[in-house]
N, C-alpha and C positions, 0 to 999 in steps of 0.2 A: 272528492273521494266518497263510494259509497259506505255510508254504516251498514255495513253488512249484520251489526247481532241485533236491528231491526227486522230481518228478515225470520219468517218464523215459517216450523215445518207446516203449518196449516194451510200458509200461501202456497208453497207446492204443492201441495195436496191436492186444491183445489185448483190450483192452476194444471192439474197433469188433467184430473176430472176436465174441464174443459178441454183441453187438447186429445183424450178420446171421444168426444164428442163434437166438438167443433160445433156447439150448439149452447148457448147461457140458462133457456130454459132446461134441457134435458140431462146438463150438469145440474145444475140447482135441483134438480127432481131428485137425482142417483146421492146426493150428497146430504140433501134432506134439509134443505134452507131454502129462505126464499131466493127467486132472482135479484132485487135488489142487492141484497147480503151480498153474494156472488159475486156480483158486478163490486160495489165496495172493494171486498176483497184483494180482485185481479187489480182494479186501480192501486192499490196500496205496494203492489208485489212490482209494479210496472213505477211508481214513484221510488221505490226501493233501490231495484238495480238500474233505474236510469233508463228502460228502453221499451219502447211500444213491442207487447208481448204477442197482441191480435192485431189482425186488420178487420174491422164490423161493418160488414154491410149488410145490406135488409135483406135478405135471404139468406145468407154463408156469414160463416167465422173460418181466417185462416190466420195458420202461424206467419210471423215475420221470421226475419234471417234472425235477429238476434231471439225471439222464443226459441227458435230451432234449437239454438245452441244451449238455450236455457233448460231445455225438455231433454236433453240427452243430461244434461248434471244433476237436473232435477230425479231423473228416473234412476241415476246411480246413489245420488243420496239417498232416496225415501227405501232401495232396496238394502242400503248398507243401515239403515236406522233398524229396519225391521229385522234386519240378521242380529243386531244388535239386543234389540227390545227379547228375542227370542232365546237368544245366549243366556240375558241374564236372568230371564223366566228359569231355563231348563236349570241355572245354576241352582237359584233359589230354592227349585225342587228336589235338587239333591240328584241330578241327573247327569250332570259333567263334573267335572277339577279330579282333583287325587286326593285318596281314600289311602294312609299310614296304619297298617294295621300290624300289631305284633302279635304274637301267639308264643307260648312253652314250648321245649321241646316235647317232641311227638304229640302236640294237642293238632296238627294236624292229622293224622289216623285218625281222629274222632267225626263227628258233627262238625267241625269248625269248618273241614272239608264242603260239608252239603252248605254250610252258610254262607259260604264264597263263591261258590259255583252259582248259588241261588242269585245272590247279588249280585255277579258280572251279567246273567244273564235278565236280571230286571233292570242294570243300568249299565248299560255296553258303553256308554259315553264317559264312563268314571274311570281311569287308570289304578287298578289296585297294586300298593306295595306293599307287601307282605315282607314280615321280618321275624324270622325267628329268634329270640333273646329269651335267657332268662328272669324271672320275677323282677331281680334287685334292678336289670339294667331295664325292662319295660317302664318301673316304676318310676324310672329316672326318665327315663325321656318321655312321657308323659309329663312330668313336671315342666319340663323344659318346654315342650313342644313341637316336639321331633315326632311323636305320636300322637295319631288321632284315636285310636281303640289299643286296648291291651285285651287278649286273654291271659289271663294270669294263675295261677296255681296257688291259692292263700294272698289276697292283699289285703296288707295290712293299712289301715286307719290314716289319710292324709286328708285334713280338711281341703288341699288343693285338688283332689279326687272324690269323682262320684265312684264309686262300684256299686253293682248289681249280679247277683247270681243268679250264674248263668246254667253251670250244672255241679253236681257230687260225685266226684270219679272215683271208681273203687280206689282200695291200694290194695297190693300186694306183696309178696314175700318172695326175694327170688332169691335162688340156691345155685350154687353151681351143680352141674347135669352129676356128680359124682359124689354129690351132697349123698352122708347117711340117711339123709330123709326125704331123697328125691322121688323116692316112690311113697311116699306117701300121700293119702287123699287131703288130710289137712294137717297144717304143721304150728301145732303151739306157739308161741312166740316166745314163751319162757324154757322150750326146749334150746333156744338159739341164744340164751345167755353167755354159755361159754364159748361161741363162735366170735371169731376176728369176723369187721364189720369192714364195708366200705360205704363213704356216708357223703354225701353234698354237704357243703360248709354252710353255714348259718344262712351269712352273704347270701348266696344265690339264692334260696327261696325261705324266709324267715318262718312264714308260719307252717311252709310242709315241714320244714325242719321241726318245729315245734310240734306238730303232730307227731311224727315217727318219733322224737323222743316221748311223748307221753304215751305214745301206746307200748313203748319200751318201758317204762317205768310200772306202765298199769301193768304188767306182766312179772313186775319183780326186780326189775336188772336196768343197770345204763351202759347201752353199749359200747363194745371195745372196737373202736375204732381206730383201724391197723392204716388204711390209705383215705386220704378225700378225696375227692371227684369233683369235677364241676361241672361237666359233660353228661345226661344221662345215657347217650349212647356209652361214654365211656367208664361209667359204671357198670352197663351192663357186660360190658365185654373184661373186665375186671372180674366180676363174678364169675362169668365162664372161664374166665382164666383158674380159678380155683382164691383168688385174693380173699375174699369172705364172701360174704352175706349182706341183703339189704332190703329196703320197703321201698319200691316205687310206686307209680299210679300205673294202673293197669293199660294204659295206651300203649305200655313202651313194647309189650308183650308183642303186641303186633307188627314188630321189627323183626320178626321171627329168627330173631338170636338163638343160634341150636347148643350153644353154653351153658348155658341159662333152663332153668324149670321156675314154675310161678305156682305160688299158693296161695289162694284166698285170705284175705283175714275179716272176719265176721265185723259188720258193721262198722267197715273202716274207710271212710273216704275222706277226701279233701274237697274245699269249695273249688270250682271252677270260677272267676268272678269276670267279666266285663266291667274296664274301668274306662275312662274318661277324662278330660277334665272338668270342674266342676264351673254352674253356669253358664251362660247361655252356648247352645250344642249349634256347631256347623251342619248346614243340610246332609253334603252326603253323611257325616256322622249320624242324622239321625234316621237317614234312609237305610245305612246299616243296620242299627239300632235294630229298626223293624223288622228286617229280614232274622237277624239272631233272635227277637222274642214269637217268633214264628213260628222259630225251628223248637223253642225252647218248649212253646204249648203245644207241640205237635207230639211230644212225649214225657212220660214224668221222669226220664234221664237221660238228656243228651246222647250221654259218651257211653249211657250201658248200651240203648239202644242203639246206638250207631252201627 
């Protein structure tokens, strides 16, 4: 029986090298070793599997029946190592597998758009899934490992997580269209104390929550919240219904909900963060990576600029 895990890819290698050449010295030339060496070699490849691989006479080398047969498996293995060797290069490089990305709602309308598009098109070999969730459920599956990137809307503090920000997105003030103060150019916040409020519950995003209340409170008042929401499509449509009032981040605006009017609020935004998990990052994750801190130097805000 032959030991076949004697046989090693070098002998093919060199045995293929001779059989386009049909020559010991002009293989050993192209392979970059001596003739001797060479010759070694094919003996060892030829004690291996048991069968005279040449026939050597003083002017010609030719294959036997059984090289023949050797040179046809040889030429399919050394091609399936090199498809191999090259997979797991392109892997390494962050160039193939699948890429789990969540995003907030509407953080697509933003830049998040241009860093995806930027990506498929520098790595066509990566399958992106994109998954829109909110904060509390990104954060959770990020723990777990169901996600490779979050953009996230305030994340908060988990030694299991890296975040990094990414950008500050305005927020807003939106009124239903029939608001007494929908014509107005800017609208106090402490004017909106005695409005019924429609509010996203803690849950969903802890620290924009935590912002809209403190900008509610730096204004005087804690608002009266009449419905929750956990949807911000359906808070907006809520608002345009006439339910109350509320502060979102300004992407949502560009759902072009015609219930709805928006009103700045001076220096009021929320982090955008890029989270992870923490230690050592998967290629495509850090191929991503790149493309979003790309986008991020390409402007001093993202999502204003977008």
């Amino acid at each position: 029986m032959i030991d076949a895990t004697r046989l090693e890819l070098r002998h093919l290698r060199y045995f293929r090298e001779v059989v386009d050449e049909l020559h010991f010295g002009r293989a050993a030339a192209r392979l970059a070793v001596a003739q001797p060496t060479l010759s070694v070699q094919i003996r060892q490849l030829e004690q291996t599997v048991g069968a005279r691989l040449f026939d050597r006479h003083t002017r010609h080398v030719r294959l036997t029946d059984a090289g023949r047969v050797l040179d046809d498996a040889a030429r399919r293995i050394l091609r399936e190592v090199d498809v191999a060797v090259d997979a797991t290069r392109q892997a390494q490089a962050g160039h193939v597998g699948v890429l789990r990305v969540g995003f907030g709602p509407t953080l697509m309308l933003s830049t998040l758009a241009h860093v995806v598009r930027a990506y498929r098109q520098k790595h066509p070999g990566v399958r992106v899934d994109l998954r829109e969730q909110t904060t509390g459920h990104q954060m959770e599956a990020l723990v777990r490992g169901d996600l490779d990137v979050g953009f996230v809307r305030g994340a908060e503090a988990d030694p299991r997580l890296h975040a990094e920000l990414f950008a500050r997105e305005p927020l807003v003030v939106a009124l239903p269209r029939d608001h007494r103060l929908a014509a107005a150019t800017r609208v106090p916040l402490a004017s909106l104390a005695g409005d019924p409020w429609v509010l996203f519950p803690r849950t969903v995003a802890p620290l924009l929550h935590a912002r809209v209340m403190e900008l509610c409170e730096q204004a005087g008042f804690r608002p009266n919240v009449v419905q929750d929401s956990r949807e911000v499509y359906t808070t907006v449509g809520l608002v345009g219904a006439g339910v109350g009032v509320t502060i979102i981040p300004d992407t949502v605006r560009r759902m072009g909900w015609d219930g709805a009017v928006y009103k700045p609020i001076p220096r009021a935004s929320v982090q955008v963060a890029l989270v992870r998990q923490s230690g050592t990052v998967k290629p495509v994750v850090e191929a991503f990576l790149a493309v979003a801190r790309t986008a991020k130097r390409s402007g001093s805000d993202p999502l204003r600029n977008s």
